[in-house]
VEXKETOR-311428 format. One record per atom (N, C-alpha, C): residue number from 0; residue in one letter; x, y, z. Coordinates in Angstrom, 1 decimal, always signed. Layout:
residues N
 fiti seke     c1     c2     c3
  NUM    A      X      Y      Z
...
This chain:
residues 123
 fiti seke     c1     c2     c3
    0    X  +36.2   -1.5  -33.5
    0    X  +35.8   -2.0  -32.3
    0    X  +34.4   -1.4  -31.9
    1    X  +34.2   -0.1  -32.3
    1    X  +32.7   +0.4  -32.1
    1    X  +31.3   -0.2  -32.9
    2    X  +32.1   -0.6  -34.0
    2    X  +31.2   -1.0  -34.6
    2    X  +30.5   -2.6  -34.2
    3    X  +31.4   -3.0  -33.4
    3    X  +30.8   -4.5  -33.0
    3    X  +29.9   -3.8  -31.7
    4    X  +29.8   -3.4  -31.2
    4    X  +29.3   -2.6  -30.0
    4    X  +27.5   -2.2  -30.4
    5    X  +27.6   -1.5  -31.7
    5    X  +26.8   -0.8  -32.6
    5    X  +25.8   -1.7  -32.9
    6    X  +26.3   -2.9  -33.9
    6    X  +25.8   -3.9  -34.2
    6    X  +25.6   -5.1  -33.2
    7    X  +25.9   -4.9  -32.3
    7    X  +25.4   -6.0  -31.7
    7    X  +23.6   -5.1  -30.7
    8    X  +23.8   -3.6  -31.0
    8    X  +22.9   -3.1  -29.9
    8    X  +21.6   -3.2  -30.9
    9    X  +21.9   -3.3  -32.0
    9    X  +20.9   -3.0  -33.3
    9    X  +20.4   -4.1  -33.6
   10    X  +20.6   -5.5  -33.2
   10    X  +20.4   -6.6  -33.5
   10    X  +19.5   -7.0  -32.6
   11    X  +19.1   -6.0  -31.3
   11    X  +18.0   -6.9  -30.5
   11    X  +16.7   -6.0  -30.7
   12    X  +15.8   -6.8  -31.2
   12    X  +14.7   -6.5  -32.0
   12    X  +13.2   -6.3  -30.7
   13    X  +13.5   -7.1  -29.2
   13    X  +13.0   -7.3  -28.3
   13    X  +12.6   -6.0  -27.8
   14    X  +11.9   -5.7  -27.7
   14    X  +11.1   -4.3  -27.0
   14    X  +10.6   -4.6  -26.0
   15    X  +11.1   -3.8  -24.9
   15    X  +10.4   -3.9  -23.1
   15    X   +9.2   -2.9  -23.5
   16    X   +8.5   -3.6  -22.6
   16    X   +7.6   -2.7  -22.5
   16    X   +7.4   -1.4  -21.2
   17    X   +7.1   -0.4  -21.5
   17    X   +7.4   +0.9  -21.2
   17    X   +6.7   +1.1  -20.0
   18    X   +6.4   +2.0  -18.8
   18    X   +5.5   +2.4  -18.3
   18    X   +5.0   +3.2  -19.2
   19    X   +4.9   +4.5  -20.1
   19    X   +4.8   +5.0  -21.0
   19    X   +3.6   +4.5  -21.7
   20    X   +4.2   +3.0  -22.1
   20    X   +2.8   +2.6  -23.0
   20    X   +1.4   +2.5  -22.6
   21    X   +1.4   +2.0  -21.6
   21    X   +0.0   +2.0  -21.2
   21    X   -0.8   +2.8  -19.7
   22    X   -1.8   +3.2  -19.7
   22    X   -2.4   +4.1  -19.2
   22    X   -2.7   +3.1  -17.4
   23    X   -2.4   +3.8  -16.7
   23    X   -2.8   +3.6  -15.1
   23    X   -4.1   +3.7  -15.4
   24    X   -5.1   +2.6  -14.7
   24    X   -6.4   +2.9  -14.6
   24    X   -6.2   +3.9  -13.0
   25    X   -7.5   +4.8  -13.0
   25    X   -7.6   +5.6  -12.1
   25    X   -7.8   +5.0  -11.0
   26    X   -8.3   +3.5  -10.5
   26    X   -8.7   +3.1   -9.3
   26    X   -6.9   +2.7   -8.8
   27    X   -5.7   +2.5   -9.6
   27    X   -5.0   +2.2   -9.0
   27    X   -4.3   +3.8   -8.1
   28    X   -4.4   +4.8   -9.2
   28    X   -4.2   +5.7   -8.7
   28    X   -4.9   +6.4   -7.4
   29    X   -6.0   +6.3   -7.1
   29    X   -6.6   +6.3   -6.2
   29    X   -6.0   +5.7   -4.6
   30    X   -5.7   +4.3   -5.1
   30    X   -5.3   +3.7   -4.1
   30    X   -3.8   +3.9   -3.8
   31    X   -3.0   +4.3   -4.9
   31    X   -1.4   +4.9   -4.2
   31    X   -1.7   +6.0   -3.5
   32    X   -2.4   +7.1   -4.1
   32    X   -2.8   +8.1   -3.0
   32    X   -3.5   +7.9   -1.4
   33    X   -4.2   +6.6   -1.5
   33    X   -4.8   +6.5   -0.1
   33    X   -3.5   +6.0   +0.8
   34    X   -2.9   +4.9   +0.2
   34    X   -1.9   +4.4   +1.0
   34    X   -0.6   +5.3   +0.9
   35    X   -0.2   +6.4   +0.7
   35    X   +0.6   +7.5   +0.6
   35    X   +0.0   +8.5   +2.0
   36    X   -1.4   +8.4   +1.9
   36    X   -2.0   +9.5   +3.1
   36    X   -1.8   +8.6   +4.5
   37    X   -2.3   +6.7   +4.2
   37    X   -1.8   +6.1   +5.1
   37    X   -0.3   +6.4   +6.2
   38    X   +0.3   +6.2   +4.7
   38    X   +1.8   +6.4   +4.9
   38    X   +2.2   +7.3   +5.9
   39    X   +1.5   +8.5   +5.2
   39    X   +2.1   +9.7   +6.2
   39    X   +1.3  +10.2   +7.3
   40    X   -0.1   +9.3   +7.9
   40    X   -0.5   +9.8   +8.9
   40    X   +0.0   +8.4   +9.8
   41    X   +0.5   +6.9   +9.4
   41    X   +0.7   +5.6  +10.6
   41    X   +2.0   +6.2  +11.0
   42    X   +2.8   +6.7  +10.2
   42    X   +4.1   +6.6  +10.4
   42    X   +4.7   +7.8  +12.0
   43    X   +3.8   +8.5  +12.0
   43    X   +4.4   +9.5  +12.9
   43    X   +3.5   +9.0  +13.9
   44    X   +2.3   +8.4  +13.8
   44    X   +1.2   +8.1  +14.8
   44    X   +2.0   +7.1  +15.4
   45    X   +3.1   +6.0  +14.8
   45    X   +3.8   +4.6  +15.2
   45    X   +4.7   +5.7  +16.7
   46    X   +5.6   +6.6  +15.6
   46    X   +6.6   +7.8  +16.6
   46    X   +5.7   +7.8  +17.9
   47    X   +4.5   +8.3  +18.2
   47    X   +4.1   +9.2  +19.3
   47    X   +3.5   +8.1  +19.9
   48    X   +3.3   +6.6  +19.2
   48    X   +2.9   +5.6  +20.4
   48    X   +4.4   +5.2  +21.1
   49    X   +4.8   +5.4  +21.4
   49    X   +6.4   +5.4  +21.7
   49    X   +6.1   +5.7  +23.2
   50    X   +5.5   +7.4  +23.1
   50    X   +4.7   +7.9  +24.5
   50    X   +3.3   +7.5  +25.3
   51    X   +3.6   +6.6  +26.1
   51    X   +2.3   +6.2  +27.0
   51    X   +1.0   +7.0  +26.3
   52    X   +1.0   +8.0  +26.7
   52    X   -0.5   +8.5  +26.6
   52    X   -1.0   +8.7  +24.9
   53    X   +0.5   +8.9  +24.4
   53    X   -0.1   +9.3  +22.7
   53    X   -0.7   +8.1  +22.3
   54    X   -0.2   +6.6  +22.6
   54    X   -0.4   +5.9  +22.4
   54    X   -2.2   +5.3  +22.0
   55    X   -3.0   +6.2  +22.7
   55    X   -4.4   +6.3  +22.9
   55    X   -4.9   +6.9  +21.4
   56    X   -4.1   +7.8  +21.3
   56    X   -4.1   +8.4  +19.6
   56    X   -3.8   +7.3  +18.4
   57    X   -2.8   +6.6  +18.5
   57    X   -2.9   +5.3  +17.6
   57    X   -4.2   +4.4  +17.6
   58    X   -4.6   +3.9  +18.5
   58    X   -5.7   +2.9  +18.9
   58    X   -6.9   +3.5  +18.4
   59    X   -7.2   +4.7  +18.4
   59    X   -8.0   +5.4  +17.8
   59    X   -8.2   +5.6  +16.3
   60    X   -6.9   +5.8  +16.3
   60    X   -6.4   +5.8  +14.5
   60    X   -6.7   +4.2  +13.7
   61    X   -6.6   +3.6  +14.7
   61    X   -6.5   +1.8  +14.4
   61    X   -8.1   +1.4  +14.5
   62    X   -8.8   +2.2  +15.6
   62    X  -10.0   +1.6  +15.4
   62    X  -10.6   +2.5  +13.8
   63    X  -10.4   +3.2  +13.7
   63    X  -10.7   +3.8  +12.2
   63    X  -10.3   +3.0  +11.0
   64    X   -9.0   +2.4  +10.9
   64    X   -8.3   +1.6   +9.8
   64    X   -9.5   +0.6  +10.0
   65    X   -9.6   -0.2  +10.9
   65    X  -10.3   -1.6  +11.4
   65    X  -12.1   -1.1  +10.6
   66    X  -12.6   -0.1  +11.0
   66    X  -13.9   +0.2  +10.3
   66    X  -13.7   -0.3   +9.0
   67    X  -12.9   +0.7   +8.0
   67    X  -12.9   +0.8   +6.8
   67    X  -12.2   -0.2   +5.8
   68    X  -11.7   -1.2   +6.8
   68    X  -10.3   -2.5   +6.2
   68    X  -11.2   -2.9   +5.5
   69    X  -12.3   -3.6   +4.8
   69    X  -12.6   -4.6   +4.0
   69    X  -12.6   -3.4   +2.3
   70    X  -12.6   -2.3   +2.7
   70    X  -12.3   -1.4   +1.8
   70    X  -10.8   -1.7   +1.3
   71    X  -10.4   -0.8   +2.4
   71    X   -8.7   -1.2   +2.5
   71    X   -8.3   -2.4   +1.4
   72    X   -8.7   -3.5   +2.3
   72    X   -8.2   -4.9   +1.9
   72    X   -8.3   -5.2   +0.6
   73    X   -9.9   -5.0   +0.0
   73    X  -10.0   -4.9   -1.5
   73    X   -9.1   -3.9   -2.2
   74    X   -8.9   -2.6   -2.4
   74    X   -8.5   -2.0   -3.3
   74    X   -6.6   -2.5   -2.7
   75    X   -6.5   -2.7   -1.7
   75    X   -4.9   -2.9   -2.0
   75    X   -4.9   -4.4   -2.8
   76    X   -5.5   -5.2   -2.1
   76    X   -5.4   -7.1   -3.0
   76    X   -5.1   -6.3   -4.5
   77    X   -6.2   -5.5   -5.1
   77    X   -6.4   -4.9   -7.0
   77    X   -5.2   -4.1   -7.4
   78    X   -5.1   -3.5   -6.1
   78    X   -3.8   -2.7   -6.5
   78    X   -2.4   -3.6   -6.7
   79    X   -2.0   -4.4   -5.6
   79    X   -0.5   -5.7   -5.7
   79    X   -1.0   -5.9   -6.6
   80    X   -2.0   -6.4   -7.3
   80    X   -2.1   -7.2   -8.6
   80    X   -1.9   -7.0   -9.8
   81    X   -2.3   -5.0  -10.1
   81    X   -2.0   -4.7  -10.9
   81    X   -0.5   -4.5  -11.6
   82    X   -0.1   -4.4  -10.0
   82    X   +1.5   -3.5   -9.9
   82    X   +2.1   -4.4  -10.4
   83    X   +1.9   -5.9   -9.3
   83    X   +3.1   -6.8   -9.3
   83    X   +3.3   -7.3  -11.0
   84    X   +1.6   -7.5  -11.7
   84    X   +2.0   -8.2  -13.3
   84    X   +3.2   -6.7  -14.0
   85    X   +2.7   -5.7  -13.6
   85    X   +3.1   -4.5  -14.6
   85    X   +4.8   -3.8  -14.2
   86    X   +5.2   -4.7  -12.8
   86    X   +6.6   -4.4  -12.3
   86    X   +6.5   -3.1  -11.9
   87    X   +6.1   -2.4  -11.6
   87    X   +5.8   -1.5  -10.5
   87    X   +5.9   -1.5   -9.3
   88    X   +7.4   -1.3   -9.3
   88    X   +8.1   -1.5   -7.7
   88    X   +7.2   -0.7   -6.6
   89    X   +7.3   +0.8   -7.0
   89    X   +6.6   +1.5   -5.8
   89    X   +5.2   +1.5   -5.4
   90    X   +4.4   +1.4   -6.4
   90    X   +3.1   +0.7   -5.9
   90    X   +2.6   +0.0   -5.7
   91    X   +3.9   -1.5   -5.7
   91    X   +3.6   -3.1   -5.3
   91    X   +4.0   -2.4   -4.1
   92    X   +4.9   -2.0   -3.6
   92    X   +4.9   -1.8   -2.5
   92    X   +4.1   -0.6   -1.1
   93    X   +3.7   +0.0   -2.2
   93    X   +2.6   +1.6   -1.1
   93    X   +1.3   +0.0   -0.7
   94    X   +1.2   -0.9   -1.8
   94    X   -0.2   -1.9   -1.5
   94    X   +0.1   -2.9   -0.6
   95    X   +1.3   -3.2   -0.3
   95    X   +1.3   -4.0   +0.7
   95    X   +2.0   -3.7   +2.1
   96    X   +2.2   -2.3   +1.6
   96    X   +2.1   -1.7   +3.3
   96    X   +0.5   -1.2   +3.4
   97    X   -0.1   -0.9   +2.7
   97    X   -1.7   -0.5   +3.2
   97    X   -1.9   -1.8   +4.1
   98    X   -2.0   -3.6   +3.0
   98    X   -2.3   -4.5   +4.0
   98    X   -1.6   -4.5   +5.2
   99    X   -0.3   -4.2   +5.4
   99    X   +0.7   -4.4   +6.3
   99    X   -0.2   -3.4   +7.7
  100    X   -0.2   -2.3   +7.2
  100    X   -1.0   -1.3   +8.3
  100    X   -2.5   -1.8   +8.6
  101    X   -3.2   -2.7   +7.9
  101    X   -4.7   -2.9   +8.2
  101    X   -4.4   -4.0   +9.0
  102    X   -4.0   -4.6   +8.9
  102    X   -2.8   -6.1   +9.6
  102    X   -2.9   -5.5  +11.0
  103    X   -1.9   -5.0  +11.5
  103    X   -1.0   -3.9  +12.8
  103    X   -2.5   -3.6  +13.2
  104    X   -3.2   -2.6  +12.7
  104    X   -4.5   -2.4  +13.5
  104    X   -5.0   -3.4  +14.0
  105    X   -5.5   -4.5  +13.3
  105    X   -6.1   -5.6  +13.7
  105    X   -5.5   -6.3  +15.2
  106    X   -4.5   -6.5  +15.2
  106    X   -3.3   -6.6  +16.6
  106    X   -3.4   -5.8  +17.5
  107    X   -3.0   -4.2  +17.4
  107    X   -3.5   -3.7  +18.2
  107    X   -4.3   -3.5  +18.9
  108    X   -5.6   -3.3  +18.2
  108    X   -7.1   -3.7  +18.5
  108    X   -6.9   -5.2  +19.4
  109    X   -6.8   -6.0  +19.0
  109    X   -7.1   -7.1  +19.9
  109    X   -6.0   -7.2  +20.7
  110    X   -4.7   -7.0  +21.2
  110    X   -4.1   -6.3  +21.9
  110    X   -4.4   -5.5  +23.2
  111    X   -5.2   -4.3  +22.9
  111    X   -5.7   -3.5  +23.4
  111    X   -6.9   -4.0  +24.2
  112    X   -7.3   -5.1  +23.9
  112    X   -9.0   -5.9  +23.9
  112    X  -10.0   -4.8  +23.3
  113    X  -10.2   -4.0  +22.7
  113    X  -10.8   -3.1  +22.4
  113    X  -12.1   -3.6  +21.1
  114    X  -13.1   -2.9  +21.2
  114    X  -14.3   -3.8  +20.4
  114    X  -14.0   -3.3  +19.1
  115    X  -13.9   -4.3  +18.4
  115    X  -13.9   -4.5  +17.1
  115    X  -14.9   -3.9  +16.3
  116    X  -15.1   -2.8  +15.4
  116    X  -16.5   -2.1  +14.2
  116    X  -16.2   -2.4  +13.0
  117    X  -16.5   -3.1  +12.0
  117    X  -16.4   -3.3  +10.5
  117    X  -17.5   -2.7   +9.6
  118    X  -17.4   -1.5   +9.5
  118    X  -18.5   -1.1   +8.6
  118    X  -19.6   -1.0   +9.5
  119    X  -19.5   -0.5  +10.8
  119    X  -20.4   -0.9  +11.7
  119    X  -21.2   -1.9  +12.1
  120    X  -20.3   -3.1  +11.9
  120    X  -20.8   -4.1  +12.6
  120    X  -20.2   -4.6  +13.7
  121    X  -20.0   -5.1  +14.8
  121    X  -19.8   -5.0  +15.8
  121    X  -19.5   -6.4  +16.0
  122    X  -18.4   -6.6  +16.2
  122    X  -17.5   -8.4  +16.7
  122    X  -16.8   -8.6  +18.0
C-alpha cells in the first residue's frame, strides 16, 4: 500500500516554483518596509482619532500621506504587481493597504475641507 503512495508522489515531474528561487528586487522591499512603517504609525493614529482632539493628529498625519501619495501611489501600483504575478500573499496585501491608507487621507482631507499639497502644489 506504501508503495502506491510512493509512486504516485515520484511521478509528478511539475515543479512549483519557490520563493527561494528568485531574488526580491530591492524596490519591492523598500516598499513593504514603507507600508509596514505605514502600518504601524495609521493604525494607532486611526485608535486616538476615536478622541475629539487627537483626531487633529490624524489630519495632520493625512495631510502628510496626501503630500507624498503620487509616490505612495506609484511604488504600491509596482509593488501589487510584482506580488500579485509572484503569489505573495503578504506583500499583495502591505500594497494595497498603502493605497487603501492614501485613499482614507484623501477623504479625510476633503472631509475635513482642508487644503490639499501634492508635492507642493496646492489644489
Amino acid at each position: 500500500m506504501s508503495d502506491v503512495f510512493w509512486d504516485a508522489q515520484d511521478s509528478d515531474d511539475e515543479v512549483e516554483e519557490s520563493e527561494l528561487r528568485y531574488k526580491r528586487p530591492w524596490w519591492v522591499t523598500v516598499g513593504a518596509i514603507v507600508n509596514l512603517l505605514l502600518l504601524f504609525a495609521v493604525v494607532p493614529a486611526g485608535f486616538l482619532a476615536l478622541i475629539p482632539f487627537f483626531f487633529l493628529i490624524y489630519v495632520y498625519f493625512a495631510q502628510i500621506l496626501v503630500w507624498i501619495s503620487p509616490v505612495l501611489i506609484l511604488l504600491n501600483i509596482a509593488v501589487f504587481w510584482w506580488s500579485f504575478r509572484r503569489k505573495q500573499a503578504a506583500t499583495t496585501a502591505l500594497a494595497a493597504l498603502g493605497l487603501a491608507f492614501v485613499a482614507v487621507s484623501f477623504v479625510v482631507l476633503m472631509l475635513w475641507q482642508s487644503q490639499i499639497i501634492i508635492l507642493g502644489i496646492r489644489f
